[in-house]
N, C-alpha and C positions, 0 to 999 in steps of 0.2 A: 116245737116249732120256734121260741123265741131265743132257745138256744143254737137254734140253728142260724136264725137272722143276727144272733148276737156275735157268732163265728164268722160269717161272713164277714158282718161290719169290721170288725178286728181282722181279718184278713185284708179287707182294703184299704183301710188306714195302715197298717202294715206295709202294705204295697206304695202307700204316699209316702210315708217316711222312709224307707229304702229308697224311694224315686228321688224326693227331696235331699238325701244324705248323698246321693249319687250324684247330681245337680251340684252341693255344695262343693262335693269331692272336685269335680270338676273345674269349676267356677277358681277355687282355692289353685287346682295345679296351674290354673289358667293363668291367676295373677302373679303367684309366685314362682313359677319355674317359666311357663311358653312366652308368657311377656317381657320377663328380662331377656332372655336368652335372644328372642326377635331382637328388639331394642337393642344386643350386643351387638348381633349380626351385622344388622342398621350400621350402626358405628366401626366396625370392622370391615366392614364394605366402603363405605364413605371416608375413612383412613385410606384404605387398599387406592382408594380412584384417586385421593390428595397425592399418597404416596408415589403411584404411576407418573400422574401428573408434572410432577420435581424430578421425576428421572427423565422422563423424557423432556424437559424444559434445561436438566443438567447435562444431558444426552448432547440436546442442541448447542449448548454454551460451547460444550468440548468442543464440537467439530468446527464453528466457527475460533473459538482460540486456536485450532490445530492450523487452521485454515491460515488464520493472519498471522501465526508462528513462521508456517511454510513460506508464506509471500515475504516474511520479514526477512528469513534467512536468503531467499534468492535475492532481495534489495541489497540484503549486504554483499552478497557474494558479488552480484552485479558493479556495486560502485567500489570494491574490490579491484576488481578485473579494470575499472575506468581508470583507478588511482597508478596502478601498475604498468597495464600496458598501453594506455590510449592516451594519457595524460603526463607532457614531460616535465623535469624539472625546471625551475626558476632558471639554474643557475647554465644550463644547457640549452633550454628550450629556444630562445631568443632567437642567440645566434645559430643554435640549427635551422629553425626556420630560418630565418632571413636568407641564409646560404642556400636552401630549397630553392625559396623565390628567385636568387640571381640565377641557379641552373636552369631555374624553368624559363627563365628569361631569354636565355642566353642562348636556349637549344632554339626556339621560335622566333629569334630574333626581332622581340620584342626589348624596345628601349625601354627600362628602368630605373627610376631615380631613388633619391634615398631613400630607405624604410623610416617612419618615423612611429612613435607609439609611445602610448600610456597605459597604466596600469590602474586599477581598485584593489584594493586587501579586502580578502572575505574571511580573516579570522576566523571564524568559526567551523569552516572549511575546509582550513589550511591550502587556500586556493588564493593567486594570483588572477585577476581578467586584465588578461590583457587586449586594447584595440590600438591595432596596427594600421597607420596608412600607407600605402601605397602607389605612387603616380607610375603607370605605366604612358607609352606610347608606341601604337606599330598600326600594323593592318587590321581592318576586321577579321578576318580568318585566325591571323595570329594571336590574337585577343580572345577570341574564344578558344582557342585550342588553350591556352593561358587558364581562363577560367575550368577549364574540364581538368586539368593537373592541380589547379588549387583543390577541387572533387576529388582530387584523387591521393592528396598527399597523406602522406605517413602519420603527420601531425593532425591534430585536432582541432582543424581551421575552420571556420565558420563566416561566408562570404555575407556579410550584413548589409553592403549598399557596394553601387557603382556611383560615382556624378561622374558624367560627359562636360571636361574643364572644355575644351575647344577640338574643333571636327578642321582640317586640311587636307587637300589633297597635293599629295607628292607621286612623281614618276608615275603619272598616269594611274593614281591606286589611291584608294581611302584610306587616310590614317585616322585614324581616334587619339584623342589626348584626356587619359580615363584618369581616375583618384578611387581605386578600390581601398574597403574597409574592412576589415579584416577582425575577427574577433578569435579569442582563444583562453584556455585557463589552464595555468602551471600552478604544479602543487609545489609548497614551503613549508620545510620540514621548520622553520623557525614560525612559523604562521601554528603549524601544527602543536606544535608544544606549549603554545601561547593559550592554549585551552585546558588547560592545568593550571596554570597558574592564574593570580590575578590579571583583571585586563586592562591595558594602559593601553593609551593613543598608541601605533605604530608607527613610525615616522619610515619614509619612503628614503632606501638607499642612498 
């Protein structure tokens, strides 16, 4: 009988220590293999969302660079196109217009005195501003058909003011005795090359 109760006891202590050895086995894989490996995940996961993160924030960067690339090339091309066909030279430009304005004068029989005008240098531009005055004299009708060809001319005219000098009436009809102002900008290829080199005062022709 007490070897029987003595069997048992040793079988259930047996049974704690396999239980316990099994716990420790456990406890042991738990700390050194399932905990790092978490804890790598962990950080491989939170890299992976960093990582994402920079691509799509470098994602972003591109299209906006691509974006102001795109806008930059059609600027250029645009003031391309200004410099070539919309803007004349210095050394033409004057007296072409001026010749415009006596035709257009001339067709509406609108009186015309002389063109007078100054210039600004925009060096950096390689641009001339020129502001041109203008005294007309004719009928209202005529006058404005005047103004709608200055709208309409070839050149790159820009009407910036009217002054009303003195208002008569002649042969039963309103005349107007106008001073339009006139604005405009011719390109100089000696203006232009002035931006290579150092920059000295320019002195005016």
């Amino acid at each position: 009988m007490n070897f029987e109760r003595i069997s048992i006891l040793l079988k259930q202590v047996r049974f704690v220590q396999i239980g316990l050895l099994f716990l420790i086995l456990n406890g042991a894989l738990l700390i050194f293999l399932v905990l790092p490996e978490t804890q790598k995940i962990s950080q491989l996961q939170s890299e992976y969302a960093n990582k994402r993160s920079q691509l799509i924030q470098e994602a972003e960067e591109t299209r906006s660079t691509e974006h102001r690339l795109t806008s930059l090339q059609k600027s250029q091309s645009d003031l391309k196109t200004i410099y070539t066909k919309i803007l004349s030279d210095k050394k033409t430009g004057v007296p072409a217009i001026r010749e415009e304005l006596e035709e257009l004068a001339s067709s509406l029989s609108v009186n015309r005195q002389n063109v007078t005008y100054q210039y600004d240098l925009l060096p950096e531009f390689g641009l001339r501003h020129f502001v041109l005055s203008v005294p007309v004299e004719g009928a209202y009708r005529d006058i404005r058909k005047f103004i709608n060809g200055i709208e309409r001319s070839q050149h790159f005219l820009i009407l910036d003011r009217v002054d009303l000098s003195a208002e008569k009436t002649q042969n039963a009809g309103d005349h107007l005795l106008l001073n339009f102002q006139l604005s405009t900008y011719l390109t100089d290829e000696e203006l232009k090359n002035q931006k290579y080199e150092t920059r000295k005062p320019v002195s005016r022709p």
